[in-house]
FIVOGU-451849 format. One line per 8 residues: for each residue x, z, y of C-alpha. Coordinates in steps of 0.5 Angstrom, whole numbers, plus 2048, in hexadecimal, padded with zeros to 3 digits. Last residue first. Example, Ala and Ser with C-alpha at 12.3 -4.5 7.8 and 13.67 -1.06 7.14 Angstrom:
# FIVOGU-451849
81B:80E:7FE | 819:810:7F7
END
This chain:
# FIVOGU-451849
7C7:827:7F9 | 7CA:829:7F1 | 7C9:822:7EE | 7CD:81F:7F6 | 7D2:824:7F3 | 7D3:823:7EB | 7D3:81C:7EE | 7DA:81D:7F2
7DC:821:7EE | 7DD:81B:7E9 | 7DF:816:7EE | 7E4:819:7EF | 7E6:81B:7E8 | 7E5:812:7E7 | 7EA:812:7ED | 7F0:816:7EB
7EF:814:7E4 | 7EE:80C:7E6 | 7F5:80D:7EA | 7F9:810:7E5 | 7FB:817:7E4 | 803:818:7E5 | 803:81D:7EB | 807:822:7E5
801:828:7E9 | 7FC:823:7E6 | 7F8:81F:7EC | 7F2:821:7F0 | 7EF:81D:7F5 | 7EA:822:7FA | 7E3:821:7FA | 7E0:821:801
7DB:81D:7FE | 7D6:822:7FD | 7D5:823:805 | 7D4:82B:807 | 7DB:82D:809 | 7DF:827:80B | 7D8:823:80E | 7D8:82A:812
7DF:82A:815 | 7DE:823:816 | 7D9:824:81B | 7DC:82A:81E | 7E2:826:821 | 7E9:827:81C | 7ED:829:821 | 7F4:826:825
7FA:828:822 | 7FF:82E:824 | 804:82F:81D | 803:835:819 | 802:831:812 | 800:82A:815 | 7FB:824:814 | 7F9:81E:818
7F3:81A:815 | 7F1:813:819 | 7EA:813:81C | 7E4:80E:819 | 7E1:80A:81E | 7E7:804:81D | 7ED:800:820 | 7EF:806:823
7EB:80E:822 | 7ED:813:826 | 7F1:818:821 | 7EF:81E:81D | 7F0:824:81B | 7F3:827:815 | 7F6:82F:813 | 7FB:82E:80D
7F9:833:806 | 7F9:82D:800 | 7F1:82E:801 | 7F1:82B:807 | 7F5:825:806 | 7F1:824:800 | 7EA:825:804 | 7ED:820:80A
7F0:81C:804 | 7E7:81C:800 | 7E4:81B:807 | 7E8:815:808 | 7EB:813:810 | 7F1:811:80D | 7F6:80E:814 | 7FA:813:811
800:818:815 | 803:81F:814 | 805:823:818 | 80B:827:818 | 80B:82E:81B | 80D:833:815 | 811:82D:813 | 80F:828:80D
812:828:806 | 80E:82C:802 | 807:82A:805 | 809:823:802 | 809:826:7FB | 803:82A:7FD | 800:823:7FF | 802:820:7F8
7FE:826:7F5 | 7F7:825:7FA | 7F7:81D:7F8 | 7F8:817:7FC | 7FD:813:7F9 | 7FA:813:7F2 | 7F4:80F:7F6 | 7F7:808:7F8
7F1:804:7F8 | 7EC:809:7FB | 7F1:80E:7FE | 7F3:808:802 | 7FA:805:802 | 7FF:809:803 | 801:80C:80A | 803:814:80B
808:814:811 | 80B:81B:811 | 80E:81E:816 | 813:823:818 | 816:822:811 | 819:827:80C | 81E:825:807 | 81E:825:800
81B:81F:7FD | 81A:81E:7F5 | 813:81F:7F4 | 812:81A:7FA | 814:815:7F4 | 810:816:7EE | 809:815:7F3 | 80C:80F:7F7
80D:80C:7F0 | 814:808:7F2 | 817:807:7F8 | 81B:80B:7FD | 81D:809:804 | 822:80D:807 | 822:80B:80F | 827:80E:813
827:80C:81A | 828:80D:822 | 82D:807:822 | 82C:804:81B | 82D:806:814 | 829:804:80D | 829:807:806 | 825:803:802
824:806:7FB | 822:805:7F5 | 828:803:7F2 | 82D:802:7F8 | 82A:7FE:7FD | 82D:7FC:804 | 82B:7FD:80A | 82A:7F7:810
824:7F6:810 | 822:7FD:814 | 827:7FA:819 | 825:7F4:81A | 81D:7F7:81A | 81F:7FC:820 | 821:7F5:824 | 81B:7F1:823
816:7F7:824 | 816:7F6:82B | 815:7EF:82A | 80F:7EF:826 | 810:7ED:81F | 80F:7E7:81C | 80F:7E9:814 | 812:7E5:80F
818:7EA:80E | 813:7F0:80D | 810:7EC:808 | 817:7EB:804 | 818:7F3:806 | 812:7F5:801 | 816:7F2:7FB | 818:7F9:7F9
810:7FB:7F9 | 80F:802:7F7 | 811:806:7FE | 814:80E:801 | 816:80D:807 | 81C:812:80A | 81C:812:811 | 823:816:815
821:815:81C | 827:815:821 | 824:816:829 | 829:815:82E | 825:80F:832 | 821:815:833 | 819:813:833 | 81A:80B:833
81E:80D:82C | 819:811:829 | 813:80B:82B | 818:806:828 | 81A:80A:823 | 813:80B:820 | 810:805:821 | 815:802:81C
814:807:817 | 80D:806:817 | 80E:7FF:817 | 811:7FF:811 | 80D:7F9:80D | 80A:7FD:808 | 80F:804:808 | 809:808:805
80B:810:806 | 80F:810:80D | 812:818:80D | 815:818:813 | 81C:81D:816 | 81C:81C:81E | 824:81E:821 | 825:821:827
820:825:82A | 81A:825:82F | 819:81E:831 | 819:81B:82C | 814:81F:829 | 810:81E:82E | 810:817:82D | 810:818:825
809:81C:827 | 807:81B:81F | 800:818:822 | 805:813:826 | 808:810:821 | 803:810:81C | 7FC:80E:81E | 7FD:80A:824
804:808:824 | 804:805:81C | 7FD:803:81E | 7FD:7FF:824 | 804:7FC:820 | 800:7F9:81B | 7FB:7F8:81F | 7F3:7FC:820
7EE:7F7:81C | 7F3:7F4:818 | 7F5:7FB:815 | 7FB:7FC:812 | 7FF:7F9:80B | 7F8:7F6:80A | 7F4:7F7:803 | 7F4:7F4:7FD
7F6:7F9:7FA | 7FB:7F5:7F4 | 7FB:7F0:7FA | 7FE:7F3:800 | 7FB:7EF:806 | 801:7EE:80A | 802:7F0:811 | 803:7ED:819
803:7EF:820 | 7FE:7EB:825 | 7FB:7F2:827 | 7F4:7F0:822 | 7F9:7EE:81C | 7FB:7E9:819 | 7FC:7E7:812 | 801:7E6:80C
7FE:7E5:805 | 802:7E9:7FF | 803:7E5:7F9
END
């Protein structure tokens, strides 16, 4: 059973037991986090202010804080705003965590509205003041498949690319790519060499962003958006480190995990043999 814990902003996450990894990170905050290395690097603050609706791609509903610290952001920035948020998630229980969740006050509102959608198969369907929020569960890779829409902003949050490879792959970020807008931005807390590599590889430009909670920057990527640059030294380490291996899946998104990483691990060998 999944364990509740605190984190270092007071808010509170789960400990995810089949990755055995924390929802977010314990060292920045849950609600730190979602501010610090998705919302804002996605700009949905300017966002906000500059148009009328804000269309997000959240990949790793977890626990909603994403989508919560979103709207909260967008509406203090144009009380007008709508955002139309599809997320994309595996656990359907996922709502009963939330639900044991003290939640900041200026989420408490947001949430009661998030909470209060219906499910229709495999989907949540939630409505709200300033909001649309679709949530569809199932096999993140299999599911985004099925999207047609193209998003402002793109939240990209699975677990890590250690435990969670089949979600970090070159040919699942194409699919991605796919969705978004010429300026979208795409936020990761991920600061792996193998998904900066992946990203690049699937032809987006990324940059980084200050770190929080850690020494490692978080990754942004866009087509033709303006996000800051990759500083020299990571150019480097991305041209000449041999672990700068990008994950690859079947063009079907339907290779298992083992066999995404044992290819990996594979190349990566081939390399360090090589230097």
């Amino acid at each position: 059973m999944d364990s509740k814990i605190k984190t270092a902003d007071g808010t509170e996450t789960f400990i995810n037991q089949e990755f055995n990894e924390a929802y977010h990170s314990t060292k920045a905050g849950a609600y730190t986090e979602s501010l610090l290395k998705f919302v804002l690097p996605c700009r949905i603050d300017q966002l906000a202010k500059n148009q009328n609706q804000i269309d997000i791609l959240d990949i790793g509903f977890g626990l909603g804080y994403n989508v919560a610290v979103a709207i909260e952001v967008a509406t203090k920035n144009n009380p007008d705003i709508f955002l139309k948020i599809i997320s994309v998630e595996k656990d359907k229980d996922i709502f009963s965590k939330i639900k044991q969740l003290e939640l900041p006050s200026n989420l408490q509102n947001i949430y009661s509205q998030i909470l209060s959608g219906q499910f229709k198969d495999d989907t949540y369907t939630a409505k709200g003041k300033n909001f649309e929020l679709t949530i569809l569960f199932g096999e993140a890779r299999q599911v985004i498949k099925t999207i047609d829409h193209k998003f402002d902003a793109v939240f990209y949050d699975a677990f890590s690319p250690k435990v969670n490879t089949e979600m970090w792959t070159v040919e699942l970020f194409k699919k991605v790519k796919d969705l978004m807008k010429e300026d979208a931005i795409l936020a990761t807390y991920s600061a792996s060499l193998a998904v900066r590599k992946g990203l690049i590889e699937a032809e987006f430009k990324i940059g980084l962003i200050e770190p929080v909670g850690r020494k490692s920057f978080s990754t942004v990527a866009t087509i033709n958006g303006d996000i800051p640059p990759l500083t020299e030294k990571e150019e480097n380490r991305l041209k000449i480190s041999p672990y700068a291996v990008p994950y690859h899946d079947n063009q079907d998104l339907t290779l298992s995990r083992e066999e995404i990483k044992s290819n990996w691990e594979k190349e990566v060998q081939r390399r360090l043999k090589v230097k």
